[in-house]
C-alpha positions in Angstrom: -4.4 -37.9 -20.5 -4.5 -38.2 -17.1 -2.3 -41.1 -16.2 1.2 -39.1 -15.2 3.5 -40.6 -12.6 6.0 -38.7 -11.6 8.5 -40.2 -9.1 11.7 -39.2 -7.4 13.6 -40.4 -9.8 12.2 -38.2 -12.7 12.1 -34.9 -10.7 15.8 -35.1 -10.2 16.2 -35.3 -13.7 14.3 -32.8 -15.6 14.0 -29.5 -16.7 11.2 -27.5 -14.4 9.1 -25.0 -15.7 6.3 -23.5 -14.6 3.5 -21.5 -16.4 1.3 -18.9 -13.9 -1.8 -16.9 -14.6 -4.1 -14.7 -12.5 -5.4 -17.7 -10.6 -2.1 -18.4 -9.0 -2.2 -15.8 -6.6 -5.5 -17.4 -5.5 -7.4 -14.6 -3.4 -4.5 -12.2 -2.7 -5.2 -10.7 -5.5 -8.5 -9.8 -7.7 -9.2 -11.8 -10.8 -10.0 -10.0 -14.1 -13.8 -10.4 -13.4 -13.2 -8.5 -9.9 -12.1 -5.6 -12.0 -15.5 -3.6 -11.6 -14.8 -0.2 -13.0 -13.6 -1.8 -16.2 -16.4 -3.7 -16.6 -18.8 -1.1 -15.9 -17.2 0.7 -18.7 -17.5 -2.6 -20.9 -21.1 -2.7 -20.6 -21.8 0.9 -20.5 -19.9 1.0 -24.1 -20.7 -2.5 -25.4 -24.9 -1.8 -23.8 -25.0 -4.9 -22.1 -23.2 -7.2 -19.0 -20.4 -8.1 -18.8 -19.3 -11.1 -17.9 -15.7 -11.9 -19.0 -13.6 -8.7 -19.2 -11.2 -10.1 -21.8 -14.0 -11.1 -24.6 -16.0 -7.5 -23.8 -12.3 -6.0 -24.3 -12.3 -8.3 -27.8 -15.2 -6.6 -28.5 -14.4 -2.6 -28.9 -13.7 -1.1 -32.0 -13.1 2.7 -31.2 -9.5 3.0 -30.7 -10.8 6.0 -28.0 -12.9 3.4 -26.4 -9.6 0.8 -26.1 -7.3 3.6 -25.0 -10.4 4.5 -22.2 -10.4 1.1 -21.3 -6.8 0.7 -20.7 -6.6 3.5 -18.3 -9.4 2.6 -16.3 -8.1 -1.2 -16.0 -4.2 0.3 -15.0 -5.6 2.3 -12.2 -7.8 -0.3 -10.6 -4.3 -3.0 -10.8 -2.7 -0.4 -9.7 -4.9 0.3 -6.8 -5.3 -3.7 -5.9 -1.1 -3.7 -6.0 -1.2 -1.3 -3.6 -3.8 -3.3 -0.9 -2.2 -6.8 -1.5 -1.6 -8.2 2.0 1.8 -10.6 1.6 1.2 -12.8 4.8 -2.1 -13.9 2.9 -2.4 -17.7 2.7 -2.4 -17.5 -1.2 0.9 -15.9 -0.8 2.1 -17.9 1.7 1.0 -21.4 -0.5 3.4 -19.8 -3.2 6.6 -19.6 -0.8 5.6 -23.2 0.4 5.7 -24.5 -3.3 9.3 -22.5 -4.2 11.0 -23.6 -0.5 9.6 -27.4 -2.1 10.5 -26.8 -5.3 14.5 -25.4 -4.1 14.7 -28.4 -1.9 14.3 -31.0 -4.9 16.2 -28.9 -7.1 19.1 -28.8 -4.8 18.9 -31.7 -3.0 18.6 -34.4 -6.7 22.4 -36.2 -6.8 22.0 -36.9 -10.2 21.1 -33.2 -11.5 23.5 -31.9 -13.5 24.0 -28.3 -13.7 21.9 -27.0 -15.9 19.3 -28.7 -14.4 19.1 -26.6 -11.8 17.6 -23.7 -13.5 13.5 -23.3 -13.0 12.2 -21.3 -15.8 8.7 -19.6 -14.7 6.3 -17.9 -17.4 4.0 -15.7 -16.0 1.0 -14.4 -17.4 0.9 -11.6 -14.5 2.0 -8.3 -14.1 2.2 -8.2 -10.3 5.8 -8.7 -8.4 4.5 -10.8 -6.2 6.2 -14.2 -6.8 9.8 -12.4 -7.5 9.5 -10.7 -4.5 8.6 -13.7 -2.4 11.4 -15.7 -4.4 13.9 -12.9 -3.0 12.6 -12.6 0.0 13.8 -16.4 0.9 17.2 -15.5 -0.7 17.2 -17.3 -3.9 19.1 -16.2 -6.7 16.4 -14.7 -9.4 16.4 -13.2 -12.5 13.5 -11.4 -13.7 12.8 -10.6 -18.2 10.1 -8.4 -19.0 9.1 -6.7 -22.9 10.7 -3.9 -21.3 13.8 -5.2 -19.8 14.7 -7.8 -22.3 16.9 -6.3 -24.4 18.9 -5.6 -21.6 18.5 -8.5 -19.3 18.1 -11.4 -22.2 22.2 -12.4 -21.5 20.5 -13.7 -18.2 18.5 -16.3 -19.5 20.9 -19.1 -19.0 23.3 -17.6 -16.2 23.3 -19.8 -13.0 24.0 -18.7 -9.3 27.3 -20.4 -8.1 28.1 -20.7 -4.3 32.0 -19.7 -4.1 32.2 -21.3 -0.7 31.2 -25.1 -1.3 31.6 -24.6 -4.9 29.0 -25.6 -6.3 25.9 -24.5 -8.4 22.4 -23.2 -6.5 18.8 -23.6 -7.8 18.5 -20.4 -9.9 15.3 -18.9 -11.2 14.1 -17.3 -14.1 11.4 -14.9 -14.3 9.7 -14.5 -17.3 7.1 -12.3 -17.7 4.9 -12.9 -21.3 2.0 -9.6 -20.9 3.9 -7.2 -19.6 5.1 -6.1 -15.7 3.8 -3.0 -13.7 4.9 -0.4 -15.9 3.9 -1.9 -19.1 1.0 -3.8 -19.0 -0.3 -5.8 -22.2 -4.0 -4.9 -22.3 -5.7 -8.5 -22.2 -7.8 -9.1 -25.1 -6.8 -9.6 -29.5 -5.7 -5.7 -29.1 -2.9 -6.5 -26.6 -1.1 -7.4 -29.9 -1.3 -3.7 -31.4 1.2 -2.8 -28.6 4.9 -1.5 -29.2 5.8 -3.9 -27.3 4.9 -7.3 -29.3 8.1 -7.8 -30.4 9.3 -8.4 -27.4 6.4 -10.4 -26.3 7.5 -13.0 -28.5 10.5 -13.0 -28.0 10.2 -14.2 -24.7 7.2 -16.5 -26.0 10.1 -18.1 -28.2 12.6 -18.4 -25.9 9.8 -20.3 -23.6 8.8 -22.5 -26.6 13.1 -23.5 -26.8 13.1 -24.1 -23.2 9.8 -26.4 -23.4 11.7 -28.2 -26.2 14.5 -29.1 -24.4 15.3 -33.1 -23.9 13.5 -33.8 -20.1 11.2 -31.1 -19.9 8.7 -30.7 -17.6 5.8 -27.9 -17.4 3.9 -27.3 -14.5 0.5 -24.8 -15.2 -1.3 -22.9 -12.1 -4.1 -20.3 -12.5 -4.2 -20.3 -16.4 -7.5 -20.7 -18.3 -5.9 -21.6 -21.4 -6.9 -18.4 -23.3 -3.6 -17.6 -24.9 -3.3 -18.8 -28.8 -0.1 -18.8 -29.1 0.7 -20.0 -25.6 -1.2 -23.1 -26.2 0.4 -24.0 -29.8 3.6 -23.3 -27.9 2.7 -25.7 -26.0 1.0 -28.6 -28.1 4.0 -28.6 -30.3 6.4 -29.1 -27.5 4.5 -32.4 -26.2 4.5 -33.7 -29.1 8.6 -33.6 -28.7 8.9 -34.8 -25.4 7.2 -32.1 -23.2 5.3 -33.5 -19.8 2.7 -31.0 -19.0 0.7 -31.3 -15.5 -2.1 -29.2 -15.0 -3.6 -28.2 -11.6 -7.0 -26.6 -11.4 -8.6 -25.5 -8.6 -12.2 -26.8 -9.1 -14.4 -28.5 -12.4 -15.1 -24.7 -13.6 -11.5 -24.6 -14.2 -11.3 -28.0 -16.0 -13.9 -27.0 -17.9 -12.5 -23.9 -19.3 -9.1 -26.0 -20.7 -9.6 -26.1 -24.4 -10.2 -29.5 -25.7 -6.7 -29.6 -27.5 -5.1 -29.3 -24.5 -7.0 -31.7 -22.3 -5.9 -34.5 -25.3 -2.3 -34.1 -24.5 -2.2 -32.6 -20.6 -2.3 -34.2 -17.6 -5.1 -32.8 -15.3 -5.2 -32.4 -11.6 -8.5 -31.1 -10.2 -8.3 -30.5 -6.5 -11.3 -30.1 -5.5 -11.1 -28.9 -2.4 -10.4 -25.4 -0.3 -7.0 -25.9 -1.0 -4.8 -23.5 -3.6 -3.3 -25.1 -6.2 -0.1 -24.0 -5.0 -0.6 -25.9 -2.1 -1.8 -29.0 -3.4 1.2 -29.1 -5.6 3.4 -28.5 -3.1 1.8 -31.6 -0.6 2.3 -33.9 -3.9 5.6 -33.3 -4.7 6.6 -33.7 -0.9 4.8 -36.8 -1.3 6.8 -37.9 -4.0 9.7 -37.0 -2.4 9.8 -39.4 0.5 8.8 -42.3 -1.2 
């Protein structure tokens, strides 16, 4: 399904969402695979290599082992937090796409207000794409399994400029494994944590926003390894839901799973490029037609 469209006239008229994994971050910050530690204690437990953290993770059974495993993987993030460079060009390809993405929201005549809400799910538990969304002075919220309960009344509040009186592109974070504090362990034993409940209660209110009339679903840096994400998602195109899909090279294409690639549209750019930035050069492009 790899026919999509899009025009001026359709991006000033839907709901944006967007869904991020690792890969959006591009080299700013290490994929699971760069996690070395962790995988050394993989294959040291599992007695062979590694190649795919999440399916070794899949693979322990000793509740020691898992609770090991965890540590290990918390201080290696937390150590790659703590080295992450913001004025790297992945980073930089993210503010381009959001300073895009605020212009169309704020610029479409025919958007009505609660239109100009951009939902992002990410798969992440860096800070890094709140912080740049703050950084240029947009008006963020930010739910997280630990926050939610707390936060949740945010979901549909949208920022309002007093002085021209009107409403502002408004952003909701939504953060489905966890943030810096809590981390959801990747792998099937992410749902034995105390936090699940909450998990899916964001997961649900994605799946409500997805279903709304207009919807539209950007994906960046997801392999497609999320069950539930994936249903969520399926069922929501089947009502209505336009899902584009950027990947950064064949590798990534290949990795969709099949269901998805029957009712996605793909965009492989195949090229040095991030994603980010190729989305950001198409919608532009679309723009000023």
């Amino acid at each position: 399904m790899n026919d999509l469209k899009l025009t001026k006239e359709t991006l000033s008229s839907v709901n944006i969402n967007f869904l991020f994994g690792s890969g959006v971050n591009g080299n700013a910050l290490g994929q699971f695979n760069s996690f070395t530690r962790t995988i050394d204690f993989l294959s040291k437990k599992l007695g062979k290599k590694v190649d795919n953290l999440e399916n070794a993770l899949d693979e322990l059974t000793l509740e020691d082992d898992i609770n090991t495993a965890r540590k290990i993987f918390d201080d290696e993030f937390e150590e790659k937090i703590s080295k992450i460079d913001m004025n790297n060009n992945s980073i930089k390809n993210i503010k381009i796409l959001f300073f895009t993405i605020n212009k169309i929201v704020e610029k479409s005549e025919n958007r009505v207000d609660s239109l100009k809400q951009v939902n992002i799910y990410t798969l992440n538990y860096d800070d890094i794409v709140i912080n740049i969304l703050r950084s240029m002075g947009y008006f963020v919220n930010l739910i997280t399994p630990t926050n939610i309960d707390d936060y949740k009344k945010y979901y549909d509040i949208l920022g309002y400029d007093t002085k021209y009186k009107r409403f502002v592109p408004s952003y909701v974070i939504s953060k489905i494994h966890g943030d810096n504090k809590n981390k959801i362990l990747p792998g099937k034993y992410k749902f034995r944590d105390d936090l699940v409940s909450k998990i899916y209660e964001i997961i649900f209110k994605m799946k409500e926003n997805l279903l709304k009339d207009n919807s539209l679903l950007f994906v960046i840096g997801y392999a497609g390894n999320d069950a539930d994400i994936n249903c969520f998602i399926i069922d929501a195109v089947k009502k209505g839901l336009t899902v584009v899909w950027y990947c950064y090279c064949d590798a990534d294409v290949d990795k969709i799973p099949e269901e998805l690639k029957e009712v996605i549209n793909i965009v492989n750019v195949k090229s040095e490029k991030d994603s980010t930035l190729k989305l950001s050069e198409d919608l532009e492009e679309i723009c000023q037609k």
